[in-house]
C-alpha atoms as one frame of an Amber mdcrd trajectory, in Angstrom:
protein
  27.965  44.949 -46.802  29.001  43.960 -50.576  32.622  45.155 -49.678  32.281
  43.820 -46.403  31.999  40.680 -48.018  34.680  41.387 -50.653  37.102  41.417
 -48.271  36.490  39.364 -46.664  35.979  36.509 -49.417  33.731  34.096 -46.800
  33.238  30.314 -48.413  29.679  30.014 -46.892  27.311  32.818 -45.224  23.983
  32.853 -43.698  21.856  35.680 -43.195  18.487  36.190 -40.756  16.116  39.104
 -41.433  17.393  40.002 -44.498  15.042  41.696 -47.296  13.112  39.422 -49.361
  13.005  41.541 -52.762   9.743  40.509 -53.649   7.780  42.228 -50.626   8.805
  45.400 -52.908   5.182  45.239 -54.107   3.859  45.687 -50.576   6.040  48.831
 -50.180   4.054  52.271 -50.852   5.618  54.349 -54.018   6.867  57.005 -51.784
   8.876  54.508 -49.224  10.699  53.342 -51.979  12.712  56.496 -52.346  16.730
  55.423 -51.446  15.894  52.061 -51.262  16.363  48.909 -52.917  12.567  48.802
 -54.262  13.323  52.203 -55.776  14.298  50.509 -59.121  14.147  46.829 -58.668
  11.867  44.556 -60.797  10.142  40.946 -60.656  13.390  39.129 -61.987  16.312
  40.814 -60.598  18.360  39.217 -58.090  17.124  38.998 -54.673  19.350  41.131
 -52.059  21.398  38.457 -50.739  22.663  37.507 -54.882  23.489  41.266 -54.436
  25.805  41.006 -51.496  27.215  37.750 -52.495  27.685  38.945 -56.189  28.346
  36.553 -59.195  29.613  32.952 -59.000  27.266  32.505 -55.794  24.442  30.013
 -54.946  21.560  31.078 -52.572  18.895  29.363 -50.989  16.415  29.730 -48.146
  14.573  28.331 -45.295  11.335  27.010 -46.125   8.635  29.511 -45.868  11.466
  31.992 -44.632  12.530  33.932 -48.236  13.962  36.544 -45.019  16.697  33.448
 -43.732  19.173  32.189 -46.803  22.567  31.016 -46.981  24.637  31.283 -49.876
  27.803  29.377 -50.585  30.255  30.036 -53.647  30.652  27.973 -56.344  34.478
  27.392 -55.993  33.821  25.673 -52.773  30.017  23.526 -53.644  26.724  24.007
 -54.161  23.171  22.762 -52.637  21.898  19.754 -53.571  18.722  19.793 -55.197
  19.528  23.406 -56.084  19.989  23.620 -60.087  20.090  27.285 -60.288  21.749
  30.138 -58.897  18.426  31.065 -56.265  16.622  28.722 -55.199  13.486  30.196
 -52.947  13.339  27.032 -50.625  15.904  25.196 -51.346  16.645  24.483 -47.525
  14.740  21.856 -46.193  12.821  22.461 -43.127   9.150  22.435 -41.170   7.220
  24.266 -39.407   6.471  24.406 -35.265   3.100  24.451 -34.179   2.752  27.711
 -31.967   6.107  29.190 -33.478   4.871  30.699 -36.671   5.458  30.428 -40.018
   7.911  28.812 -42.079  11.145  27.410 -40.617  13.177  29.147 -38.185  15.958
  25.759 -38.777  17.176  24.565 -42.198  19.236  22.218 -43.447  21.358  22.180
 -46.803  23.473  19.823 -48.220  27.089  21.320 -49.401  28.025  18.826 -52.290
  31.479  20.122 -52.523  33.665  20.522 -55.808  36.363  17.874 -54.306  34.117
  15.179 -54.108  33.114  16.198 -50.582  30.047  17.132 -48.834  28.378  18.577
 -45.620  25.135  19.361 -44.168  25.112  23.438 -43.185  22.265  24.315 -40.972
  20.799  27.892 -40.744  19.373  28.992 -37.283  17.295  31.676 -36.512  15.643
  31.324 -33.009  12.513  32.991 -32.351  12.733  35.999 -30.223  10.901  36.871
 -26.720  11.961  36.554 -23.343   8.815  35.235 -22.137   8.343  31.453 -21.255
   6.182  30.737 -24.108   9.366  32.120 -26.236  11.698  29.988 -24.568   9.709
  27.005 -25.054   9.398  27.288 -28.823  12.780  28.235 -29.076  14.076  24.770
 -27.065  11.893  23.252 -30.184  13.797  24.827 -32.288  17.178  23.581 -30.676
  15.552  19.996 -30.878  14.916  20.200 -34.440  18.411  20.756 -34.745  19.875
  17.518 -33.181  16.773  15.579 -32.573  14.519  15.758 -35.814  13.917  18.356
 -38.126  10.246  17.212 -38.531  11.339  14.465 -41.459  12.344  11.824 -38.912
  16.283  12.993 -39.021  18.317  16.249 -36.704  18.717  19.501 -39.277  22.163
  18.480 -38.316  22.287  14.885 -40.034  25.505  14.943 -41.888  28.683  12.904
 -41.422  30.043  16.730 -40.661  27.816  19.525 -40.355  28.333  22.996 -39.833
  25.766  25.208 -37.540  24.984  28.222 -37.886  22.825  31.378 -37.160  21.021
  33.882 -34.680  20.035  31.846 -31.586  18.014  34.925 -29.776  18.996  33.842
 -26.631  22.985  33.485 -25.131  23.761  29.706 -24.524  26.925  30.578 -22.520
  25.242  33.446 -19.781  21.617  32.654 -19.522  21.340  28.742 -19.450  20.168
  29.506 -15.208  16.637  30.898 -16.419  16.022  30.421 -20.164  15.340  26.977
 -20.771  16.507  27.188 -24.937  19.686  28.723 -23.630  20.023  25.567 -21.812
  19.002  23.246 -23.900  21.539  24.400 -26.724  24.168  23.095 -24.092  22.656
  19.917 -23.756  23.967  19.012 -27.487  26.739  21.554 -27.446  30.458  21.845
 -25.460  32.462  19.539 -23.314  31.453  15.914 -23.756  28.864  16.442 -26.609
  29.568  15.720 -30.351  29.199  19.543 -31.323  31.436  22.103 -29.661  30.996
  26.633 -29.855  33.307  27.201 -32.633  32.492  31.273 -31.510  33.008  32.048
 -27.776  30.595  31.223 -25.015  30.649  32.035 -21.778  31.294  34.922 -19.131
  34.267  36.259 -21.278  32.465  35.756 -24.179  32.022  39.160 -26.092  28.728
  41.215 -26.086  28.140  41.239 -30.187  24.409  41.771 -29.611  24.015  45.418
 -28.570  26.419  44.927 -25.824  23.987  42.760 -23.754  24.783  39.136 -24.955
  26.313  36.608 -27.002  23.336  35.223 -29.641  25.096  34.844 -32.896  27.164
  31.038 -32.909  28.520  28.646 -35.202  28.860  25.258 -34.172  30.464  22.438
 -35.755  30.832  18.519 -35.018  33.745  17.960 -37.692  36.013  21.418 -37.801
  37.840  23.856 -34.936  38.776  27.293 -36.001  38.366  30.793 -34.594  36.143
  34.127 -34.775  35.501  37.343 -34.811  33.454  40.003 -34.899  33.611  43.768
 -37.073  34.373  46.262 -34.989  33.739  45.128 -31.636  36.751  46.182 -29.121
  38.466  43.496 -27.934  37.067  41.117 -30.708  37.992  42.417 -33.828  41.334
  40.476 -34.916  41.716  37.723 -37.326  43.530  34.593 -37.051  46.182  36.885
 -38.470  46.102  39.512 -36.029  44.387  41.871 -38.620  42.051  44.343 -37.175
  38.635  44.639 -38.671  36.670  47.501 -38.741  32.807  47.892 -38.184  30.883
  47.153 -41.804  29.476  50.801 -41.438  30.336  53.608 -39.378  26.682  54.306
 -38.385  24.713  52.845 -35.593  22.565  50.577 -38.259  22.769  46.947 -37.529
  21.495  45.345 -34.418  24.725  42.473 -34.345  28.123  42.349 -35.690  28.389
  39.791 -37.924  30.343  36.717 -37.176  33.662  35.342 -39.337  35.011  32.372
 -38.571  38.069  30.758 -40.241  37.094  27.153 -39.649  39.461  23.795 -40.565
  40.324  20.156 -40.122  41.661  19.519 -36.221
């Protein structure tokens, strides 16, 4: 992932379910054999300042060291962030019934030109059952409706979304209400529009079965795409991009989107 990144060179990412460093002490001597408890220590950079590497800012969700997104220093930094982690630095709250911490943050970007956005890091709860659904459509309202601080996640003068939705806002809006409720704010006639694909056409980065991972945006257009999906794969360029590891490992393809001024 590391090189992944490298060549990438992304301003801005945001990861979901990604190892918090310090649940190392809850890991049993002989599980840490290969991996990255094997040798870390209280101190060391947590695995997203790995990926990212030097010159990097991280910081995470609220009660959610697992959801962080991490934005290099050339472009900004978080406001309210001072040093190069900071554990909740992302603002966010809680849903009663939808478990801990917050699923939906919200950073400010205060960028080196003078600039500055709000970027808001999704990760919907999972579950196909209705009680799922319905916490998830609370998650889509804290995004455009109020974060639980009287304000959307999503209260910039631009603002960039984006995350893991768990559910496929362009094929299943008929019978999961969050899926339909994302396209109440979202597409043709709303403020926000799917900077990634939605729809029929859309392709299957989830397993092959659906569409989940989006960024959104109410200020830039721009295009995606995903490693090493057929069909999917090319830049902006035409460039071809590879899966991040030959192995069946992750569970989605991560998005990149090259995103700009209309």
């Amino acid at each position: 992932m590391t090189a992944f990144l490298d060549q990438t060179g992304p301003d801005l990412v945001t990861f979901q379910e990604i190892f918090w460093s310090d649940a190392c002490a809850d890991i049993p001597e002989e599980d840490r054999v290969g991996f990255v408890c094997e040798d870390w220590q209280p101190g060391d950079p947590t695995v997203a300042q790995v990926l990212v590497g030097a010159g990097w800012q991280v910081a995470c969700n609220l009660g959610k060291p697992d959801k962080c997104a991490a934005v290099d220093r050339r472009v900004g930094s978080f406001a309210g962030c001072e040093d190069d982690f900071c554990l909740e630095g992302i603002t966010g709250s809680t849903i009663d019934g939808g478990g801990s911490g917050a699923r939906v943050g919200r950073g400010v970007v205060e960028q080196v030109d003078g600039g500055r956005f709000t970027l808001v890091n999704v990760h919907g709860s999972s579950g196909v059952t209705p009680d799922d659904a319905a916490c998830r459509v609370k998650q889509v309202e804290q995004v455009f409706v109020d974060l639980g601080d009287g304000e959307p996640a999503a209260n910039g003068s631009r603002n960039l979304v984006m995350g893991d939705l768990n559910t496929d806002p362009g094929r299943w809006a008929d019978w999961d209400a969050s899926a339909a409720r994302w396209t109440d704010f979202v597409g043709q006639g709303h403020a926000f529009h799917f900077i990634t694909q939605v729809g029929p056409d859309a392709p299957l980065s989830y397993q092959g079965l659906a569409d989940i991972d989006h960024v959104m945006s109410d200020a830039w257009q721009g295009s995606c795409w995903y490693a090493g999906l057929s069909g999917a794969s090319s830049d902006s360029a035409g460039v071809e991009h590879d899966a991040v590891i030959d192995a069946v490992y992750f569970d989605h393809r991560p998005v990149v989107c090259d995103v700009g001024v209309p």
